[in-house]
C-alpha positions as CSV (number, residue, x, y, z in Angstrom):
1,X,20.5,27.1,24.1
2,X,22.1,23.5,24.1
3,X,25.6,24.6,22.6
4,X,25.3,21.1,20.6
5,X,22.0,22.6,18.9
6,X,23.4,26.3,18.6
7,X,26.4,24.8,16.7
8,X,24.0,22.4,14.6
9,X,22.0,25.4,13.8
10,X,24.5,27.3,12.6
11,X,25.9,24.5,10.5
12,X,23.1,23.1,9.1
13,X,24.2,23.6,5.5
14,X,27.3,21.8,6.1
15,X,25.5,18.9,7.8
16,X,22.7,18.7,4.7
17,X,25.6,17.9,2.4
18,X,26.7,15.6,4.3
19,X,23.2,13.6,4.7
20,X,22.9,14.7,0.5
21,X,26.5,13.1,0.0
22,X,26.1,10.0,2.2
23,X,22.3,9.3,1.0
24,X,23.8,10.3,-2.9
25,X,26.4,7.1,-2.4
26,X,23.3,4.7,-1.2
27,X,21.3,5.6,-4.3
28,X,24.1,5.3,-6.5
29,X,24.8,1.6,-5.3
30,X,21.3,0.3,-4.3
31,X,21.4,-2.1,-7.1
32,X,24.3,-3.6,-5.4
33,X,23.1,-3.5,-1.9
34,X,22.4,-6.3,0.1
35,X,18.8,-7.2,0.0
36,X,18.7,-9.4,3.4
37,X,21.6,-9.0,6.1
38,X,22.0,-12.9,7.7
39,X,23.4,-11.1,10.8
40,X,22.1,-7.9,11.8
41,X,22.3,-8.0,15.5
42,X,22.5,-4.8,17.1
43,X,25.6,-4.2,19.7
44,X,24.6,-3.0,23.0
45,X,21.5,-0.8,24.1
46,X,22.7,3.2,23.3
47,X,23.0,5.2,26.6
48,X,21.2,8.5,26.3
49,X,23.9,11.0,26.6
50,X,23.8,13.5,29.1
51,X,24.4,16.5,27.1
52,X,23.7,15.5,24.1
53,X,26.3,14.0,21.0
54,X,26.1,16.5,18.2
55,X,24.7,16.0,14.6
56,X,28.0,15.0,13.2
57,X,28.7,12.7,15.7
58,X,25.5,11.2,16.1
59,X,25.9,10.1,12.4
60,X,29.2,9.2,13.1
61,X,27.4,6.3,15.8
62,X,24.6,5.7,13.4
63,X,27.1,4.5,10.3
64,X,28.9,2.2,12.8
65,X,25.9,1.2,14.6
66,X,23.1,0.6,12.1
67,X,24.0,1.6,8.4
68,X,25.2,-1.6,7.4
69,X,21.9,-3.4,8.5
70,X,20.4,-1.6,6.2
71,X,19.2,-3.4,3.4
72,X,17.9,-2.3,-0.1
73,X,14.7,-2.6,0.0
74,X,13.7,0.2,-2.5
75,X,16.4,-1.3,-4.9
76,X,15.4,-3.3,-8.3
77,X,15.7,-7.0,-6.7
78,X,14.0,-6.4,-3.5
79,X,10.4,-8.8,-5.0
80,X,8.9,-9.1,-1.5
81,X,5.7,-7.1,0.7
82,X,4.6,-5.6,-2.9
83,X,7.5,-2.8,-1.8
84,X,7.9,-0.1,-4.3
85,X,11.2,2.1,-4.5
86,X,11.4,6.2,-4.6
87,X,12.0,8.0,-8.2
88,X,13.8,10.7,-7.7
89,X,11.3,13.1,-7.5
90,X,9.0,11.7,-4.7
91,X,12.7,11.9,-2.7
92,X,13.2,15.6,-3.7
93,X,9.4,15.9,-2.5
94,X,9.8,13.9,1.0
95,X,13.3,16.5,1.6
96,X,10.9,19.4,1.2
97,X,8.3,17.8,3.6
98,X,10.6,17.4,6.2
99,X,12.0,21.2,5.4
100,X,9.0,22.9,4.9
101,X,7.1,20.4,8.5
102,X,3.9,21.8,7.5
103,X,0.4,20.2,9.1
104,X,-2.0,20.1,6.2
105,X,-5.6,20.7,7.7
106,X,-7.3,23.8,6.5
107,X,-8.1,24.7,2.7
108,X,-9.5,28.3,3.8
109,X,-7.7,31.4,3.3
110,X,-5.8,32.4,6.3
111,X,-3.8,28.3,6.5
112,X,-0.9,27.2,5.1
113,X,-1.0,26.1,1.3
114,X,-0.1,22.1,2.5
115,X,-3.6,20.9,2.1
116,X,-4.5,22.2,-0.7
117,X,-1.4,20.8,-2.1
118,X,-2.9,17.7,-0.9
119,X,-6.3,18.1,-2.4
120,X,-4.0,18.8,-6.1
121,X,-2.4,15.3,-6.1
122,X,-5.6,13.8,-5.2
123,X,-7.0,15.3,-8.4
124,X,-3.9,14.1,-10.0
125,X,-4.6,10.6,-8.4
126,X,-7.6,11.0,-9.6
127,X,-6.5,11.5,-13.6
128,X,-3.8,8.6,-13.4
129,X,-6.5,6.1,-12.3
130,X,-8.8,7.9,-14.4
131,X,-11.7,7.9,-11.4
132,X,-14.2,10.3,-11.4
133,X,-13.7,13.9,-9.9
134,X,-16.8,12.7,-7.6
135,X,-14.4,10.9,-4.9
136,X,-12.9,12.6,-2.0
137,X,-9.6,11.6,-0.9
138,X,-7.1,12.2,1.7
139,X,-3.4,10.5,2.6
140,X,-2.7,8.5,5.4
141,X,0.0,6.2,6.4
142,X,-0.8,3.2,4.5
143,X,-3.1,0.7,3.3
144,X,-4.0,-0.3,6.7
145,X,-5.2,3.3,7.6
146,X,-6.8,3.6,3.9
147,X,-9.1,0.3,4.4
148,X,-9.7,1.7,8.2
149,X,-10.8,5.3,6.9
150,X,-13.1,4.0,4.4
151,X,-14.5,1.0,6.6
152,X,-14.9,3.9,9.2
153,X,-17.2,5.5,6.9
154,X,-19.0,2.5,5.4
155,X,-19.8,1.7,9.6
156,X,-21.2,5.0,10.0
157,X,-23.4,4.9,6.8
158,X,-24.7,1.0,7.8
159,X,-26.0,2.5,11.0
160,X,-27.9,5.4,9.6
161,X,-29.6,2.9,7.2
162,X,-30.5,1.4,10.5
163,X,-31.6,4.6,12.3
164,X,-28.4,4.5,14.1
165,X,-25.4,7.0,14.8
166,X,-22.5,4.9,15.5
167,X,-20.2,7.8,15.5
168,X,-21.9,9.0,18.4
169,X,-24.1,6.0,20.0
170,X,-21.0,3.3,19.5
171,X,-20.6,0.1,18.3
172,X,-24.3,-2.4,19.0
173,X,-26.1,-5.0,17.6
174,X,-24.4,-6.7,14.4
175,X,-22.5,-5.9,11.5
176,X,-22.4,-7.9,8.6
177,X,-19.4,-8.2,6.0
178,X,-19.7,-9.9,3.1
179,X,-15.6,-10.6,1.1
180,X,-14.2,-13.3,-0.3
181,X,-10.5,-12.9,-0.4
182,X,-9.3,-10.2,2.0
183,X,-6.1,-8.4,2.9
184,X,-5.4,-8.9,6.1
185,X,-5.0,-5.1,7.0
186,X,-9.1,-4.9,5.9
187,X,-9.6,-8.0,8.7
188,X,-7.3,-5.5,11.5
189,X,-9.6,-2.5,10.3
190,X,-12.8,-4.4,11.2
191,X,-11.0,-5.2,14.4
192,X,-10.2,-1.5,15.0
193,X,-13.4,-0.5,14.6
194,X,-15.3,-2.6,16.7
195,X,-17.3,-4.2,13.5
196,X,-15.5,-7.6,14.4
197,X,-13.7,-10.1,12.2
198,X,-16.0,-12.7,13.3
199,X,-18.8,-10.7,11.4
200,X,-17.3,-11.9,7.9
201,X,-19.6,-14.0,5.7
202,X,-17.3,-15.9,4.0
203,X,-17.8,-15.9,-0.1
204,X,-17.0,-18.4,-2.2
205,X,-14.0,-17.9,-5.0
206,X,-15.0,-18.4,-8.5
207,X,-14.0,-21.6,-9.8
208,X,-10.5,-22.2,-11.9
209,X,-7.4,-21.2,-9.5
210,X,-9.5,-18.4,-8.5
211,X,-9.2,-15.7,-5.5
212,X,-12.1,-13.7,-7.1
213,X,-15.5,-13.5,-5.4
214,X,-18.5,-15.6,-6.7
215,X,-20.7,-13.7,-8.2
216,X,-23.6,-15.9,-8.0
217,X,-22.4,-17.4,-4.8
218,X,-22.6,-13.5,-3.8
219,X,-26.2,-12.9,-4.6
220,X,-27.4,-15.7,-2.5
221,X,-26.0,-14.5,0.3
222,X,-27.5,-11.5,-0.2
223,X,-30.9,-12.5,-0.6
224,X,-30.3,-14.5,3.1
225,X,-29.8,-10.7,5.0
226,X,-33.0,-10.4,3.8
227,X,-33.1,-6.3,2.5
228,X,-30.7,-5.8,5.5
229,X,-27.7,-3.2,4.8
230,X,-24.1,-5.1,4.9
231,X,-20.7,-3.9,3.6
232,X,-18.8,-5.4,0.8
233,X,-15.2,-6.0,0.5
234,X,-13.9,-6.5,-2.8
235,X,-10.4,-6.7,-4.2
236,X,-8.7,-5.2,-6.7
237,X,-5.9,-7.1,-6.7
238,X,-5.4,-10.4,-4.1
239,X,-1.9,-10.8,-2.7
240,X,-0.9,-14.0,-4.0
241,X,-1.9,-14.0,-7.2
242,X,-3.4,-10.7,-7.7
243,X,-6.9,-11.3,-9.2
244,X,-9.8,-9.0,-9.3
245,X,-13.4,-8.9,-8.3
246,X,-16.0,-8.8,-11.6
247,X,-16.6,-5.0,-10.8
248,X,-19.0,-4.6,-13.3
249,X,-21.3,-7.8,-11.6
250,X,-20.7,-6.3,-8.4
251,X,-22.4,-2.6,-9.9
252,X,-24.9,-4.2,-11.4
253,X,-25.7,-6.0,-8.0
254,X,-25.5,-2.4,-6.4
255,X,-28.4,-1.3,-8.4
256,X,-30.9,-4.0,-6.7
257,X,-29.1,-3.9,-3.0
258,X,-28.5,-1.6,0.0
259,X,-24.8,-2.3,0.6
260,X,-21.6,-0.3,1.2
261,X,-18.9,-1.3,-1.3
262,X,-15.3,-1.1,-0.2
263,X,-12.4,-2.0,-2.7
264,X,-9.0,-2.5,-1.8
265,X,-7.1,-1.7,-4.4
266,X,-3.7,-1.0,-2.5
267,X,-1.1,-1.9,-5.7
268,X,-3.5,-3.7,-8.1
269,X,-5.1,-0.3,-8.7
270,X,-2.7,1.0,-10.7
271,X,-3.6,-1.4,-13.6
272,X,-5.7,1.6,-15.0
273,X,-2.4,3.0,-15.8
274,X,-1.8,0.1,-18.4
275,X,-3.7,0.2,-21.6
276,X,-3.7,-3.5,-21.9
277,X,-4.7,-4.5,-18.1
278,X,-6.8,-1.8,-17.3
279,X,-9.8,-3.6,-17.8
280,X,-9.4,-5.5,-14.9
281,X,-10.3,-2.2,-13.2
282,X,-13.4,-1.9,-15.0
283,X,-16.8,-1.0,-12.9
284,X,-14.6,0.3,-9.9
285,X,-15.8,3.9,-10.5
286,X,-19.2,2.6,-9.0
287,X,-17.9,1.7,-5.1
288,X,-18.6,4.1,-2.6
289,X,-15.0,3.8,-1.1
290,X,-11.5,2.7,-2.4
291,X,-7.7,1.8,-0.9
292,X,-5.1,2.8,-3.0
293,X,-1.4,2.5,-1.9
294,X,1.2,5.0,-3.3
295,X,4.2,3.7,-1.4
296,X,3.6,0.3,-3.6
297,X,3.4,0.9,-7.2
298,X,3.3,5.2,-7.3
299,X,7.3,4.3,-6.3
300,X,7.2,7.1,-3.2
301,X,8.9,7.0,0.3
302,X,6.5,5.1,2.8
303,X,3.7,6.2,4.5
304,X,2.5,7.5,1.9
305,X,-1.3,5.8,0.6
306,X,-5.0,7.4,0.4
307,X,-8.5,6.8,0.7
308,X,-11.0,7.5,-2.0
309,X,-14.6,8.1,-0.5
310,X,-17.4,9.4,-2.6
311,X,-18.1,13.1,-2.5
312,X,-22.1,12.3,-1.5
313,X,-21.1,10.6,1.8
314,X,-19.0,14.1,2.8
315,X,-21.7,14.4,5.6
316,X,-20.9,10.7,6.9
317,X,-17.5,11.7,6.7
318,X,-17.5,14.6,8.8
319,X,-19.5,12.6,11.5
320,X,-17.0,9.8,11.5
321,X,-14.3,11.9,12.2
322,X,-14.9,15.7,13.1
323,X,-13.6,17.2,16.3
324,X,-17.1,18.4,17.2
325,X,-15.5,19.3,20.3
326,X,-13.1,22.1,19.8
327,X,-14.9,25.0,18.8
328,X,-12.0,27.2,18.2
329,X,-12.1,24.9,14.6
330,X,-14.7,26.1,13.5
331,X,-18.0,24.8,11.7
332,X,-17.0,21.3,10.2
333,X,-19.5,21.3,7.7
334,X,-19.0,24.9,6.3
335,X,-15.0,24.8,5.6
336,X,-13.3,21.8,4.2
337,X,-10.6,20.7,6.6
338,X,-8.6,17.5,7.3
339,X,-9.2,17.4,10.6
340,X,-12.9,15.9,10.2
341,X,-12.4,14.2,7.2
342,X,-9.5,11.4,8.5
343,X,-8.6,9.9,11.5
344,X,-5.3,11.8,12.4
345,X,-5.5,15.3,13.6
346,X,-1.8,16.0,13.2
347,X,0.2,15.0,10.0
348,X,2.5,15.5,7.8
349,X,2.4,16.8,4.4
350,X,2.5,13.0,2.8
351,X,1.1,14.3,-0.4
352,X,4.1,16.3,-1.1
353,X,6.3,13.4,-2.7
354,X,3.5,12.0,-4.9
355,X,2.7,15.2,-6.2
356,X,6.5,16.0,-7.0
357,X,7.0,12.2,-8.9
358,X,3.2,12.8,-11.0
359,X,4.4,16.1,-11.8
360,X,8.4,14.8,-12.8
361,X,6.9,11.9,-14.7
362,X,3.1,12.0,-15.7
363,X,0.9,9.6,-17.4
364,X,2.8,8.0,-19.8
365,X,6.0,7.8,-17.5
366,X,3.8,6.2,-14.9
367,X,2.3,3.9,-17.9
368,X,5.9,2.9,-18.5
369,X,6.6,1.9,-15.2
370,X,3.0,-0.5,-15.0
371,X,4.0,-1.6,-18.0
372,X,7.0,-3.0,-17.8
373,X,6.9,-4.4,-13.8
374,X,4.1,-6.2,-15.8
375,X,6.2,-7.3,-18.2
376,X,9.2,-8.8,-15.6
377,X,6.1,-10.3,-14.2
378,X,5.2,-12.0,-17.1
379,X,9.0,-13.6,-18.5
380,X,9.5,-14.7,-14.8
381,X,6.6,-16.8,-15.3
382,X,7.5,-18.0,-18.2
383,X,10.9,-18.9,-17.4
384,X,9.3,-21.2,-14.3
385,X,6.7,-22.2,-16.5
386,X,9.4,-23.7,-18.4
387,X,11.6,-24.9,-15.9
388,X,12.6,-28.5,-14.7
389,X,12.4,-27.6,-10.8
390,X,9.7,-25.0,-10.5
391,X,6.0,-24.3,-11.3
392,X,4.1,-21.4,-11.1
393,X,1.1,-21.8,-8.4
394,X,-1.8,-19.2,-10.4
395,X,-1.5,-17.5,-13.7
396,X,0.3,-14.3,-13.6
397,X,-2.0,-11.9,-14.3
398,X,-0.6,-8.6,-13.4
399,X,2.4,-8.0,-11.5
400,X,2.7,-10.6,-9.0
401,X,4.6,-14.2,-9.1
402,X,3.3,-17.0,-6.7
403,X,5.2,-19.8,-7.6
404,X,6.6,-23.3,-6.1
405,X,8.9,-25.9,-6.6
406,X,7.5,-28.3,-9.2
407,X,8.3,-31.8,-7.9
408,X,5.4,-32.3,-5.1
409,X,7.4,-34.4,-2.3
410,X,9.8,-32.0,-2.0
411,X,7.4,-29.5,-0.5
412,X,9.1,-29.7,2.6
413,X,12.3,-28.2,1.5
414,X,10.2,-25.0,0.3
415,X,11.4,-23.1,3.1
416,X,14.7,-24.2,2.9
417,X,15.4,-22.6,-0.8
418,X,14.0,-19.6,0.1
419,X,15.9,-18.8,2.9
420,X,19.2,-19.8,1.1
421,X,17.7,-17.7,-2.2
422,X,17.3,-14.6,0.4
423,X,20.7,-15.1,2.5
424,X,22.5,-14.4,-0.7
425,X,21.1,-10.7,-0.5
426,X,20.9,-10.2,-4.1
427,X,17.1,-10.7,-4.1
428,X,14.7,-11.2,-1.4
429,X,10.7,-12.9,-1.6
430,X,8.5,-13.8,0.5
431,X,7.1,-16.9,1.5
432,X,2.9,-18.0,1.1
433,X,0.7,-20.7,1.4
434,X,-2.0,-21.0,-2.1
435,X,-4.0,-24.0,-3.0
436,X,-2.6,-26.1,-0.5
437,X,1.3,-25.5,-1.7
438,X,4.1,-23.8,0.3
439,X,4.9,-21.4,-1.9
440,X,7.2,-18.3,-2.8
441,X,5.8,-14.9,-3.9
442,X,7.8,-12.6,-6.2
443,X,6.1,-9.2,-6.3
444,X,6.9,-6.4,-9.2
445,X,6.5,-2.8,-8.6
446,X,9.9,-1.2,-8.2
447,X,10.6,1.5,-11.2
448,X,14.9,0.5,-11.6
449,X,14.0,-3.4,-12.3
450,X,15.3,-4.5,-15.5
451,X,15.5,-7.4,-17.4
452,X,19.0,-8.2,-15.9
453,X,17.8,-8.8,-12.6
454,X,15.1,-11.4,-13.8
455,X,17.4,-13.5,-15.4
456,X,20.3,-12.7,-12.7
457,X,18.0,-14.3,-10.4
458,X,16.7,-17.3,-12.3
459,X,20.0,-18.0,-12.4
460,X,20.7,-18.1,-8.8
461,X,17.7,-19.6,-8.5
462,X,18.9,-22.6,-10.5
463,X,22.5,-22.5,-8.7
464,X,20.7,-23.0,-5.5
465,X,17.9,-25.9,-6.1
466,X,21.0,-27.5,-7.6
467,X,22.9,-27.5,-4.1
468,X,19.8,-28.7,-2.2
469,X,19.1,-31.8,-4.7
């Protein structure tokens, strides 16, 4: 045995601490850590060593090398990519993951407890949304992988409608999509999967500063395909300024048409958990597939999202995705496993850290956390609303920001602010184009932000369209 593995191995409480003590002092100070780094080039290309470095000194080379590029991303001030933080439960829950290393596949009785873990938090997923028991769900990486799982499925259920098995007799003929206002990982999925993102019928956006899809505009698209099957994006929740499909229009249109209907939901789901936004989720119980995004909003490590696909389409699930050829798996359709219900046959047990933080914190502590991002939201629109140098760009109606700089000819210098706003490293947005403005997004989903930070950073703000005047 490599003597630098034998010694590691037998030290391995001693080197835990360390990681605990180390990782303890970053938690401890996120709030003060740098949200951008101006310079973070890397010295030169790392060597493989011939023999190997030990743990010890390994993170010894990592501290020097790469810690202090590390910026906070999961900290209070970090407003940008919708990136939520880690409570301090879904961090206990990710340490056992990686402990534990387990591969959740198999519900029967002779696996490992991991997927059945995972079929738990989905239920518990399930309860916070308060969705019906009737959808299946699974984890994956991310949003991207959630919109490809589900789109995966919808392809496979718009070719039986056409007396086709795509699964099997590949991608022909085409596809249509009908969306109005996409995420652009639903656009990559469609790419993946060979439906094509030049099979998008583009909807029209309800009138009024409006991302939402057109209802009537909708319909009449409809009625051109002519009784032909299509799939239907819909958002919960648009990027820039976070509005929401009429779910209860788009049911009602379900009842007269033969269509797939996808919502991606990735943070703006999580408005069920609020008591005075969850009606913007109304009607969403009624799509056959939904993205939801617990690395956002949920406030767990990444890679951590799932797919919600209803229970009836278990059969087009199992086509989309079984492993038909390895026998030694068993009948797909007789005992629930992973393996032909998503696309990755190996995986780790993601579930693991939401089901620790739902557990830790439940209903009303994730109510609490909606609630008041919401809230930050809301007075950080209000302070630009009232402001001499900035305007807000759409309405804030959940937990999003999009906002600009109020005096018109200066659009050029849009850019500018922002990057001297995130070179401070005390907060960090993102920059966005809406309704022909440059403009800045500010996004709100991390559990430690406070009131303090919102006015510690209007008041940067304020320093720094002052020195570019």
């Amino acid at each position: 045995m490599n003597e630098h593995l034998k010694n590691d191995s037998a030290n391995i409480g001693n080197l835990l601490n360390i990681i605990k003590e180390q990782g303890t002092d970053y938690l401890n100070s996120i709030e003060e850590r740098l949200t951008s780094v101006i310079n973070n080039t890397i010295s030169e290309r790392q060597e493989l060593p011939e023999s190997g470095l030990g743990t010890e000194e390994a993170l010894r080379v990592f501290n020097e090398k790469f810690e202090p590029t590390m910026v906070g991303s999961g900290g209070p001030r970090y407003w940008g990519f919708v990136t939520g933080g880690a409570t301090p439960a879904s961090i206990a829950g990710d340490w056992l993951t990686t402990v534990y290393d387990q591969n959740p596949q198999s519900v029967t009785e002779q696996g490992d407890a991991s997927a059945k873990i995972e079929m738990e938090t989905i239920q518990l997923l399930l309860k916070l949304l308060q969705l019906p028991e009737s959808f299946l769900g699974g984890f994956v990486s991310g949003a991207t992988m959630s919109n490809f799982t589900c789109l995966a499925v919808g392809r496979q259920w718009l070719g039986k409608e056409q007396g086709r098995d795509i699964a099997k007799e590949g991608v022909s003929g085409t596809v249509k999509v009908l969306t109005a206002t996409p995420h652009s990982s639903s656009i990559k999925s469609l790419s993946l999967l060979g439906l094509g993102s030049g099979n998008i019928i583009k909807i029209k956006t309800e009138e009024g500063n409006r991302e939402a899809i057109h209802i009537k505009d909708l319909e009449e698209n409809i009625l051109k395909l002519n009784g032909g099957p299509f799939i239907l994006i819909s958002s919960g929740g648009t990027v820039n300024t976070v509005d929401f499909d009429d779910f209860k229009a788009i049911s009602r249109l379900k009842e007269k048409y033969n269509f797939w209907w996808h919502i991606d939901a990735a943070f703006g789901g999580f408005a069920a958990c609020s008591e005075t936004h969850q009606h913007l989720v109304e009607g969403w119980e009624y799509a056959d597939s939904i993205t939801v995004d617990c690395h956002k909003w949920l406030n767990v490590p990444y890679e951590s999202a799932v797919f919600l696909i209803k229970e009836q389409y278990k059969i087009l699930q199992v086509e989309t995705f079984q492993n038909s050829n390895a026998p030694y798996l068993g009948d797909p359709l007789e005992n629930f496993s992973y393996l032909n219900f998503l696309p990755e046959n190996s995986r780790r047990l993601k579930a693991l850290p939401a089901w620790f933080s739902l557990m830790a914190y439940g209903k009303k502590g994730y109510q609490e956390i909606v609630d008041n991002n919401i809230t930050w939201a809301q007075q950080f629109g209000q302070m630009i609303e009232n402001s001499h140098d900035f305007k807000l760009l759409a309405p804030v109606r959940l937990n999003t920001v999009c906002f600009t700089l109020k005096d018109d000819t200066r659009q050029n210098e849009v850019e500018q602010f922002l990057e001297k706003l995130n070179d401070t490293g005390k907060v960090f947005m993102t920059p966005t184009f809406y309704n022909q403005h440059k403009g800045i997004r500010a996004a709100f989903v991390n559990w430690m932000t406070s009131e303090k930070d919102i006015r510690q950073v209007f008041d940067l703000m304020n320093e720094i369209i002052a020195e570019i005047q």
